[in-house]
C-alpha positions in Angstrom: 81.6 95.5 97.0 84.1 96.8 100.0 86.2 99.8 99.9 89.9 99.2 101.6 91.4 102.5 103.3 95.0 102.7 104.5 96.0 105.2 106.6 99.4 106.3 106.7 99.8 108.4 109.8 103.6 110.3 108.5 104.0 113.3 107.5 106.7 116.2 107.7 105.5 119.3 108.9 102.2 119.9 110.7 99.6 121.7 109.0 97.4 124.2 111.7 94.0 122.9 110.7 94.4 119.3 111.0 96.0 116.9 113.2 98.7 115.0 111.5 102.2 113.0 113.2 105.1 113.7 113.0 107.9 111.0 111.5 109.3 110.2 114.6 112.6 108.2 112.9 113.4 105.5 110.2 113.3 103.4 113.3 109.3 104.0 114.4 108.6 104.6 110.9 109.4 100.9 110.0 108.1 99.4 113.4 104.4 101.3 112.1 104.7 99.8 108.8 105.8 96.5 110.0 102.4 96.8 112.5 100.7 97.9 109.2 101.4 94.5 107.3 100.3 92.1 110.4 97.2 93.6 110.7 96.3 93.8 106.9 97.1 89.9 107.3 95.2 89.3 110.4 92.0 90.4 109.2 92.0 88.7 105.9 89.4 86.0 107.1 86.7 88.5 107.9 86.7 90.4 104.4 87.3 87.3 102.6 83.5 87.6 101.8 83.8 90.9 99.9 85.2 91.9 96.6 87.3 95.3 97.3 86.6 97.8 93.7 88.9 100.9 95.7 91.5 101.3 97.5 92.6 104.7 99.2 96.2 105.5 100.8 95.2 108.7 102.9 97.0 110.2 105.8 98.6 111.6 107.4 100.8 112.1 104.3 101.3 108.9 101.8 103.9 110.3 100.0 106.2 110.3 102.7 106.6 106.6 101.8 109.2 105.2 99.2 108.4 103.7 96.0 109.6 99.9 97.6 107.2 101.0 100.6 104.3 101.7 98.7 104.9 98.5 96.1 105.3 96.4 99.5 102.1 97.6 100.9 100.5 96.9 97.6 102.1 93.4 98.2 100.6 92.5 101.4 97.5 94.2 100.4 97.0 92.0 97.3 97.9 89.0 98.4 95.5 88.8 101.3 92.4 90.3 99.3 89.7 90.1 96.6 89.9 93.0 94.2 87.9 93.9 91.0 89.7 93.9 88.3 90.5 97.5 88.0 90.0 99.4 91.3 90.3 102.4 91.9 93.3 103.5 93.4 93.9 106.4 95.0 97.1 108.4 97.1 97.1 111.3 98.9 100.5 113.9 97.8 101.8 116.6 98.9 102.4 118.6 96.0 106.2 119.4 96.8 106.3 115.6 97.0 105.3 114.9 93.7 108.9 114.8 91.8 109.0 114.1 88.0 110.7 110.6 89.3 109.0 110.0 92.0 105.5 110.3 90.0 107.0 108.1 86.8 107.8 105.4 89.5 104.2 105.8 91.1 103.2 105.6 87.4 105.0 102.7 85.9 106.1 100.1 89.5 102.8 100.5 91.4 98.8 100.2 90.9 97.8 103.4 91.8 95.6 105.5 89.1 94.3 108.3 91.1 96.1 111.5 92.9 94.3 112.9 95.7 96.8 116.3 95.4 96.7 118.6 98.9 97.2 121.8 97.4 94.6 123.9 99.5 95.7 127.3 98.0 97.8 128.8 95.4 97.9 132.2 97.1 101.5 132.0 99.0 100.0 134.4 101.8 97.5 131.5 102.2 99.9 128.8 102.4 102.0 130.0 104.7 99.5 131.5 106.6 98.0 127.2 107.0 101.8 126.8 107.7 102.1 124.8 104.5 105.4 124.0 102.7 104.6 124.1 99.2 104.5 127.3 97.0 101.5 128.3 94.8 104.0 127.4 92.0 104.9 124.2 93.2 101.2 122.9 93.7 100.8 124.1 89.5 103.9 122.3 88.5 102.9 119.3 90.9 99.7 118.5 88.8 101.5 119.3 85.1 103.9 117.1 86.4 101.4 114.6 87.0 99.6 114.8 83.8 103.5 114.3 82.2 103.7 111.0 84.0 100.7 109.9 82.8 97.8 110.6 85.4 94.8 111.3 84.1 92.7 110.9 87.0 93.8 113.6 89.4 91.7 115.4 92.1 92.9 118.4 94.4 92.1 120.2 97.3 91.1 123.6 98.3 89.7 125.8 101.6 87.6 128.5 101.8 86.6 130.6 104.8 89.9 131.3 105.5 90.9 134.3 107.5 92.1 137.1 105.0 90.8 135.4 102.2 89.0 137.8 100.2 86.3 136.9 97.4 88.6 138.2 94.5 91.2 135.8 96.1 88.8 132.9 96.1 87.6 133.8 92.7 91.2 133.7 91.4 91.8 130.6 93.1 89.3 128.6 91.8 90.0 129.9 87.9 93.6 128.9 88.3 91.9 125.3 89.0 90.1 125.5 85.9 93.1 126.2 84.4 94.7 123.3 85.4 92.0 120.7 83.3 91.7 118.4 85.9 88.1 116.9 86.6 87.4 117.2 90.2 88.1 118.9 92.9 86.9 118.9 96.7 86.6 122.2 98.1 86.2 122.9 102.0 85.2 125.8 104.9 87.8 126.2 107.3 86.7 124.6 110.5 88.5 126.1 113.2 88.0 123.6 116.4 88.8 125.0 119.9 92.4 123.1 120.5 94.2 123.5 117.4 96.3 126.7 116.7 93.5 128.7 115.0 91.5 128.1 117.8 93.6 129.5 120.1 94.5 132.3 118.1 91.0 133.2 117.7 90.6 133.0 121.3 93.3 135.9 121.7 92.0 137.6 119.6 95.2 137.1 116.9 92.7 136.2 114.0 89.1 136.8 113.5 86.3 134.3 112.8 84.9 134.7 108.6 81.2 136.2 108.9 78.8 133.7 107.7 78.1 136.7 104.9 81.6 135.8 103.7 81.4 132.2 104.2 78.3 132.2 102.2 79.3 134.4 99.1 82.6 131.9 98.8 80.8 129.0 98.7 77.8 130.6 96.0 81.2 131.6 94.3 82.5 128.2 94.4 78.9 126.6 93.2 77.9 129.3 90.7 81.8 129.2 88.6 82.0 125.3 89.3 78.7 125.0 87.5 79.3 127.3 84.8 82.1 125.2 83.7 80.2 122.3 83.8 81.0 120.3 86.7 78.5 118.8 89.1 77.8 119.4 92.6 77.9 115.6 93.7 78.1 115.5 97.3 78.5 119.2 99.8 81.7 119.2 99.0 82.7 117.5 96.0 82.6 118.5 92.4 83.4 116.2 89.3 83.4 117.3 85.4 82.7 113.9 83.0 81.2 111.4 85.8 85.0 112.1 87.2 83.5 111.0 90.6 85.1 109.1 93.5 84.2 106.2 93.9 86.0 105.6 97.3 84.4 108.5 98.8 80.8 108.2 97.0 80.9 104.2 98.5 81.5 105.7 102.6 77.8 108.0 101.4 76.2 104.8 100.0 76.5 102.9 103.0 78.8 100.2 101.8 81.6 98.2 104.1 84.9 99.5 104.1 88.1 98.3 105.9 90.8 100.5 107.3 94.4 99.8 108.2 96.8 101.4 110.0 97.2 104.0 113.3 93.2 105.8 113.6 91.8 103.9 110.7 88.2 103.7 110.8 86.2 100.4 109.6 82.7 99.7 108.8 80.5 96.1 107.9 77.4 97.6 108.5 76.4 96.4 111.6 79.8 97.2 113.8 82.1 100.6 113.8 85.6 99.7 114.6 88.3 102.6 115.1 92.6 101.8 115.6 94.6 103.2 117.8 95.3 106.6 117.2 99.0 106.5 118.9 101.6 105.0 116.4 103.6 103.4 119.2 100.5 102.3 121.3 99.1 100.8 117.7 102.3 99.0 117.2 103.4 97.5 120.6 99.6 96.0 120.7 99.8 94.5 117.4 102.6 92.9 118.4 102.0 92.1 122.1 97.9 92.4 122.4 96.2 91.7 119.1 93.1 92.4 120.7 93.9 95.5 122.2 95.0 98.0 118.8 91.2 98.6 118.3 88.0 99.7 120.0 84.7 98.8 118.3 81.0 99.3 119.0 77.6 97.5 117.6 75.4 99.7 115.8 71.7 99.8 116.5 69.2 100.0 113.7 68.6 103.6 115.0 72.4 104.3 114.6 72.8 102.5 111.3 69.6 104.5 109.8 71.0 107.6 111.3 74.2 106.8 109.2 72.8 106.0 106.8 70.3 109.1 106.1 73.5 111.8 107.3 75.4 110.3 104.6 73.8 109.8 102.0 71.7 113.4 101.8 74.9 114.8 101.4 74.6 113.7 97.4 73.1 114.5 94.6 71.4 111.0 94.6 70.0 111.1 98.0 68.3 108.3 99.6 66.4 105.6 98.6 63.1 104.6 100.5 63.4 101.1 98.9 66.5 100.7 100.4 65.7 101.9 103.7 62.4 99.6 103.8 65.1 96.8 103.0 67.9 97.6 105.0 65.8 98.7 108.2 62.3 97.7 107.9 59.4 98.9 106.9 58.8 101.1 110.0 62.1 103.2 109.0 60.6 104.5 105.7 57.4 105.3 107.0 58.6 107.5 109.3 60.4 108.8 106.4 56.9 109.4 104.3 55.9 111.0 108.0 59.2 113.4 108.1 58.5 114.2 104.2 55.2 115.5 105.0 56.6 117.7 107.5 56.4 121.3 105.9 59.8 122.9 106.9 61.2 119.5 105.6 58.9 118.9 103.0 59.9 123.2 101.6 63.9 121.5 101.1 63.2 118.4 99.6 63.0 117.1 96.4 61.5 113.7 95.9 61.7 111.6 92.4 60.0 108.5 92.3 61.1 106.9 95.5 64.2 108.7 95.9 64.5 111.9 98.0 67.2 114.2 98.5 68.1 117.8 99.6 68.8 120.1 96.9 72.0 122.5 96.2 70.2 125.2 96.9 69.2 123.7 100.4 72.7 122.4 101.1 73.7 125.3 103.3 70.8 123.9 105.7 71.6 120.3 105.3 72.5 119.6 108.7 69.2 121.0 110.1 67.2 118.9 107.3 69.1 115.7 107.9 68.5 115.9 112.1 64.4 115.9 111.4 64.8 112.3 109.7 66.8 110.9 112.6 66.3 108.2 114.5 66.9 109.4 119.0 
């Protein structure tokens, strides 16, 4: 089992909190995507082993592409690896994207079954405030439109810890989610890193930092309605109603292989960490001119791969198996994990079942200082 990532590093604004690029031209567009199709068929013979059950287009922005883009991706893709029989298949959107005819053709000429939907607010002060170009309305009509078409597996976005956000805000935002009847949703803190936009306007002063009093009463907000309406509290930042889980994402926490393609993609077999190019023309020349140049890479250690292993998966409900680390690492990893169990401070946030241990919700605002005492230095 393998996950296959794409990355698809367009979009057509800039959002403040992240770091996406710009579409530089039909021109450099094509010569990415072009870059995009030789790699996915020069690293055929090193997957050939695994049988891929998801496949994520994430950005960037995906939905910058055409329908005959996306179907000749899908092409390539296909061709040149082993899928399950239904993967799953997700695409990031932009919600102003997501046109009646642009989601029937998504729908009816390509594979994909699952909408990743960026909607992040539906307050318009919000949005424009994260310099976003949809409407509150449009990101509605974006996922009714999407249930029209025939999507039934639909997830969206939305941030907390926002400047100005107040907890009736919040509250509002996250009943108009319920309203919409979809069955998961990832829901994130605004991380506000030193050279972004935020970051220098918190540095002047322009905006101030959220109290962690604030940050704290959103995310019990988030937890406590989320819960009530029955959805579970899968990983720190994911919720799913009906098993609605991602399987992409849930497969990066449980430690299984992944490829990426495309400018910055990330890949993973367990023992080595390879990352692409994060310049589209850089990544594109040396496809073309330096095959063996579009990539860095580095061997992971058994302390590293542990360490991995342990910060993803205690960020789930399911935790982390000691049979699997016995197996994996040896039998030296998981008794120093019966050692770091005993371990009162760690011992007060853990709940173990069997051979499984994980942290629970109500520990998950502590998660990082929990995790830290089972690595690996």
């Amino acid at each position: 089992m393998a996950g296959f990532y794409v990355h698809i590093p367009f979009c057509r604004k800039v959002c403040y909190y992240c770091d996406f690029h710009f579409v530089a031209g039909l021109k450099a567009k094509s010569r990415v995507l072009d870059a995009m199709h030789n790699e996915t068929e020069q690293r055929k013979n090193d997957w050939q082993e695994h049988q891929f059950e998801t496949i994520y287009f994430g950005g960037g922005t995906p939905s910058v592409l055409s329908i005959d883009e996306i179907k000749a991706l899908c092409e390539t893709i296909f061709k040149n690896y082993n899928f399950s029989e239904s993967p799953e298949f997700t695409i990031e959107a932009n919600p102003d994207d997501l046109t009646p005819a642009y989601l029937r053709a998504l729908k009816s000429e390509t594979s994909i079954n699952r909408l990743s939907i960026g909607i992040q607010s539906f307050n318009d002060n919000i949005l424009k405030f994260l310099n976003r170009r949809h409407s509150g309305k449009q990101a509605i009509d974006s996922v009714n439109r999407a249930r029209d078409a025939g999507f039934d597996n639909i997830t969206i976005d939305l941030i907390y810890g926002i400047p100005g956000l107040t907890n009736a805000e919040w509250e509002k935002a996250l009943v108009t989610f319920l309203g919409l009847g979809i069955k998961h949703l990832a829901a994130y803190h605004l991380a506000i890193e030193p050279k972004t936009v935020f970051g220098v306007w918190q540095k002047k002063n322009r905006i101030a930092p959220v109290s962690d009093n604030v940050s704290v009463q959103q995310y019990k907000m988030l937890t406590g309605i989320l819960a009530e309406a029955g959805f579970e509290h899968y990983e720190i930042s994911n919720f799913a109603a009906g098993k609605m889980y991602s399987k992409h994402n849930t497969a990066y926490w449980q430690n299984i292989p992944y490829i990426g393609i495309g400018p910055s993609a990330h890949s993973y077999n367990k023992n080595v960490r390879r990352w692409n190019l994060p310049n589209n023309t850089l990544y594109s020349n040396c496809l073309t001119d330096k095959p063996d140049r579009y990539f860095e890479e580095e061997n992971l250690s058994t302390d590293e791969r542990f360490n991995d292993y342990i910060l993803t998966s205690l960020r789930t409900m399911w935790g982390a198996s000691l049979e699997k680390i016995e197996n994996d690492f040896g039998r030296n990893y998981s008794e120093w994990c019966h050692e770091t169990l005993a371990n009162k401070a760690v011992k007060d946030n853990i709940v173990i079942q069997g051979r499984n241990f994980r942290i629970p919700e109500s520990s998950w605002l502590i998660a990082d200082r929990i995790m830290e005492a089972f690595f690996r230095v």
